[in-house]
N, C-alpha and C positions, 0 to 999 in steps of 0.2 A: 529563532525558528528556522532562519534560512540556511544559517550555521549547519544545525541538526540535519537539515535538509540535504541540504550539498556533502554534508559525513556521508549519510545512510546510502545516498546513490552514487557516490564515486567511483568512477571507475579504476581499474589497476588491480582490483582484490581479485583473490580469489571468487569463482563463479559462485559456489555457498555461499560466501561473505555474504556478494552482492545479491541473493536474492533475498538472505536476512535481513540487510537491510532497506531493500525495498520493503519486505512484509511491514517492517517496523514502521516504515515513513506512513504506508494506508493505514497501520494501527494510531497514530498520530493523527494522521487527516481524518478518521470519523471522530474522534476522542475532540477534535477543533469544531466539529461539526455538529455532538453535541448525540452524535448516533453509539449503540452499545454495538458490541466487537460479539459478531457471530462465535457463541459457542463450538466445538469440535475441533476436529481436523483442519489444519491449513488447506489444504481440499474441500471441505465442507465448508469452512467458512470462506471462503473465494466464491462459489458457487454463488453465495448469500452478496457479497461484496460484487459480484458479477452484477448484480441485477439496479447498482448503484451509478452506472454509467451507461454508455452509448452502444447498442449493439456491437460495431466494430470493435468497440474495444472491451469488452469483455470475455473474450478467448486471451488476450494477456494477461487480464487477472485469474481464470484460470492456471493457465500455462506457470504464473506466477505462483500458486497453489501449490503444485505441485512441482515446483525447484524448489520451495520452503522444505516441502516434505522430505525429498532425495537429500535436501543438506541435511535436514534434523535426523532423518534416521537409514539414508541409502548405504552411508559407508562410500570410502575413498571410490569402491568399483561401479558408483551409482552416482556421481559426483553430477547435478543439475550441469545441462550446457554450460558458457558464458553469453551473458546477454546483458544488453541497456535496459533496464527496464525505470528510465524515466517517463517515458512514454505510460506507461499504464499508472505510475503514481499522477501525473497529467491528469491524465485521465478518470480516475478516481478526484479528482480535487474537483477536472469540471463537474462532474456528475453531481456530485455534494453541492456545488454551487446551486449547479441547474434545480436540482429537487429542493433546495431551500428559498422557500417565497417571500421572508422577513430579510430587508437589505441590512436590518441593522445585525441580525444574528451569523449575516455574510460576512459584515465589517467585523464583529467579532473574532470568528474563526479565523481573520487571516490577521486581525491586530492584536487581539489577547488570546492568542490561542491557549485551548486549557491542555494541552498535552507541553505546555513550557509553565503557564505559571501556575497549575494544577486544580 
């Protein structure tokens, strides 16, 4: 999983790349966590995924939304900033954490995560 992890957010890619695979890593952290993957738009489902963490950081997952979208359908002249965005996969994992009140469903998610062994 951390394999997975350290792929998805690498830095060096193209700025598309990286925000795809951030998307992919949050799509991984709720799938570990046991939560279903908001329906819609990469936009729309941010929005939904927004409400999963800390105020402060829920304008990254936003912001994070829609770089998904500008990669999947902007074209080269629409091309998402470059950005880190480990920060808001962070931040998505705390939020998962925090809104999970079973420690053993915690251990779960970060020892068998179901987005590695299905």
């Amino acid at each position: 999983r951390r394999r997975q992890r350290a792929a998805r957010l690498a830095p060096g890619r193209p700025p598309g790349e990286l925000a795809l695979g951030a998307w992919a890593e949050l799509r991984a952290l709720a799938r570990d966590h046991g939560r279903p993957w908001p329906a819609g738009s990469p936009r729309f489902a941010a929005a939904e995924v927004a409400g999963w963490v800390a105020a402060e950081a829920a304008s990254g997952v936003r912001d994070l939304g829609l770089a998904v979208e500008q990669a999947q359908f902007g074209g080269p002249r629409h091309a998402p900033a470059a950005r880190d965005w480990t920060p808001v996969a962070d931040a998505v994992a705390a939020g998962l954490d925090r809104a999970e009140p079973s420690r053993w469903r915690r251990w779960r998610a970060r020892r068998l995560p179901a987005s590695v062994l299905g």
